[in-house]
C-alpha positions in Angstrom: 141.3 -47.4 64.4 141.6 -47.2 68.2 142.6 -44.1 69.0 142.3 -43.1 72.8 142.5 -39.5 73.9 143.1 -39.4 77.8 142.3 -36.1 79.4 143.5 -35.1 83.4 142.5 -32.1 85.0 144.7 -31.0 87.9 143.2 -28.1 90.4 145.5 -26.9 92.8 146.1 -24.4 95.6 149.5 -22.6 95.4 149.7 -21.6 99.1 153.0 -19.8 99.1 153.0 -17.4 96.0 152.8 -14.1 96.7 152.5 -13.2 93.1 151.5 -14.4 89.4 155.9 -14.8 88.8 155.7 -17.0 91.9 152.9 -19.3 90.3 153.7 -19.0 86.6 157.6 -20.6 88.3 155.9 -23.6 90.0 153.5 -24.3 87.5 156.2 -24.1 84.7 158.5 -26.5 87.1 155.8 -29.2 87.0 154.9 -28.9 83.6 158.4 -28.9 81.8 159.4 -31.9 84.5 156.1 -33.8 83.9 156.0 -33.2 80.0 159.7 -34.4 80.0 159.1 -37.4 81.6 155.7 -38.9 80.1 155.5 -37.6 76.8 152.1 -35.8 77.9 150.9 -32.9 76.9 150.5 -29.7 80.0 148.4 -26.6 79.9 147.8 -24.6 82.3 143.9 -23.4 81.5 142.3 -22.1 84.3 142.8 -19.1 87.1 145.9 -17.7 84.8 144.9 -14.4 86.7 145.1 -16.0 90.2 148.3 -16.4 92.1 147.4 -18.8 94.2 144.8 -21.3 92.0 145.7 -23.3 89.1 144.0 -25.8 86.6 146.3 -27.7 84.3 145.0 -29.7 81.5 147.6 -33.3 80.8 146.9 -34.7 77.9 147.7 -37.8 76.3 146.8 -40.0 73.2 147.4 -43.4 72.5 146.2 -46.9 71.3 145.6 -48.6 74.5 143.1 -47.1 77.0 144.2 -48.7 80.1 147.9 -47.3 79.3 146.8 -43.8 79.1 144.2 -43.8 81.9 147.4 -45.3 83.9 149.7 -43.0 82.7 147.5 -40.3 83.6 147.1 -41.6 87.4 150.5 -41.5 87.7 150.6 -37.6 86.8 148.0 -37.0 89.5 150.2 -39.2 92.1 152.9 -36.7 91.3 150.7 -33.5 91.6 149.6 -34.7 95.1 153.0 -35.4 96.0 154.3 -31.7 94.8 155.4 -29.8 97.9 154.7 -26.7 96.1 151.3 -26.9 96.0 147.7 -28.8 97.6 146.2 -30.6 94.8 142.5 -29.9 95.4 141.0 -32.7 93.2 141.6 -34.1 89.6 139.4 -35.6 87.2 140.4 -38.3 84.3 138.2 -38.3 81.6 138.7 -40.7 78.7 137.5 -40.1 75.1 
């Protein structure tokens, strides 16, 4: 059985939020939208006590490695294009 596991971690600064209900809103926005979109799975799992720092875990499993890894680059190309936030770095890991 070839079971990939794809596994992208997301860092970002959230420049504007003034509090953890600012954050917790953005963050939310991008998860429900991404997790909509590309059958993925979001958590945030990281600075959940900072308002203006986030990691967020995207998971995704499938049968065909490339897919996934590509799939996964195209969450981080949204997450750098989010106006509501600087994407500090990312990191895809495949298992």
């Amino acid at each position: 059985m070839a079971t990939k596991l794809g596994l992208l971690h997301l860092d970002v600064m959230i420049g504007d939020a003034m509090s953890l209900k600012d954050k917790r809103r953005v963050v939310k926005g991008f998860k429900d939208r991404i997790a909509r979109s590309r059958n993925v799975s979001v958590a945030e799992v990281d600075h959940l006590n900072n308002h203006r720092r986030s990691v967020l875990a995207v998971a995704m499993v499938g049968n065909d490695g490339r897919y996934v890894e590509g799939a996964l680059q195209q969450v981080a190309n949204a997450a750098s294009e989010n106006r509501a936030w600087v994407l500090l770095e990312y990191e895809i890991e495949m298992i």
